[in-house]
C-alpha positions as CSV (number, residue, x, y, z in Angstrom):
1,X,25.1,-7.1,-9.3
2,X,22.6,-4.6,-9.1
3,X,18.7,-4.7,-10.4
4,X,18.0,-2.1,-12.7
5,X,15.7,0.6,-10.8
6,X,12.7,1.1,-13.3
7,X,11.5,-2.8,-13.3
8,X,11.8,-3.3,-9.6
9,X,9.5,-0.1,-9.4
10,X,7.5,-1.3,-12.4
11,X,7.1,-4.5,-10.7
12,X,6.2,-3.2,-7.2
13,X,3.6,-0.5,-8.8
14,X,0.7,-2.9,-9.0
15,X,1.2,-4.4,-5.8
16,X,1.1,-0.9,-4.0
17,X,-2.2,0.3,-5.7
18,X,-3.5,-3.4,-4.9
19,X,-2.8,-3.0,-1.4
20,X,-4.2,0.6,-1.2
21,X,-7.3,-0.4,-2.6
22,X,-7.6,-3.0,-0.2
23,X,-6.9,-0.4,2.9
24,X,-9.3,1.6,1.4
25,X,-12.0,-0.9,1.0
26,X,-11.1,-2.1,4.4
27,X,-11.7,1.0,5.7
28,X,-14.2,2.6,4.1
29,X,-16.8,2.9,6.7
30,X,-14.6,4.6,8.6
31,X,-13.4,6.9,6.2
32,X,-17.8,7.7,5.3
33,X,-17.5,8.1,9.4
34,X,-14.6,10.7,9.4
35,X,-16.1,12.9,6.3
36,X,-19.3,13.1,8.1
37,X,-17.9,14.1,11.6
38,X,-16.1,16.8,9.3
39,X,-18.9,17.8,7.2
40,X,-20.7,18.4,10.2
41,X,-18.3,20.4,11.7
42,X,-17.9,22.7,8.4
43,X,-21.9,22.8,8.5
44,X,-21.9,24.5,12.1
């Protein structure tokens, strides 16, 4: 009895963009951080 492919990945679609807006909002700062250090570096 196996689920059918394209609603379990339909279902699970939202969840993963919910959770990798979370990371992202989570860690924000740190991404601003890291794009600085590297902007800096391009800049020298």
């Amino acid at each position: 009895m196996n689920a059918p492919p394209l609603p379990a990945v339909h279902h699970r679609k939202p969840f993963v963009i919910e959770s990798l807006l979370f990371f992202i909002r989570r860690s924000s700062l740190k991404i601003v951080i890291f794009v600085g250090k590297i902007a800096k570096m391009t800049q020298i």
